[in-house]
C-alpha positions, 0 to 999 in steps of 0.5 A: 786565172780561175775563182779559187786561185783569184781568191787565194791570191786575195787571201794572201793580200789581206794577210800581208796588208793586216801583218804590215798593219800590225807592225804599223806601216801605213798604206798610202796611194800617191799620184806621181808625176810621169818624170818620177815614175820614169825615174824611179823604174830607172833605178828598179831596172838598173838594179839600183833597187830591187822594188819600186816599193824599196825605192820610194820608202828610201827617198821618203826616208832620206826626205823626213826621216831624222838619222843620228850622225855617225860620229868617232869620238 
């Protein structure tokens, strides 16, 4: 990869961290244990999910994200 694409590329990372930013996502690094990272490709590779980015946000979700019930009334 040459200079001028490398930072282009750079470019368009920065715009994409400050847009999700600006929305309020939060970027956060974790370690994973191998077994959770073998499961997580998976289910990317099954089709399951399309990303591993997709993946872990729905498990997060699922884990500490309170949903009303859908009731009939």
């Amino acid at each position: 990869m040459n200079a001028m694409a490398d930072a282009a590329s750079r470019k368009r990372a920065q715009r994409l961290r400050q847009t999700r930013r600006e929305r309020g996502d939060r970027e956060t690094n974790v370690w994973l244990p191998r077994e959770i990272g073998n499961a997580i490709d998976q289910a990317v590779e099954s089709g399951r999910y399309p990303s591993r980015q997709v993946a872990i946000t729905h498990a997060l979700e699922a884990a500490f994200v309170q949903k009303e019930p859908n009731t009939v009334t």
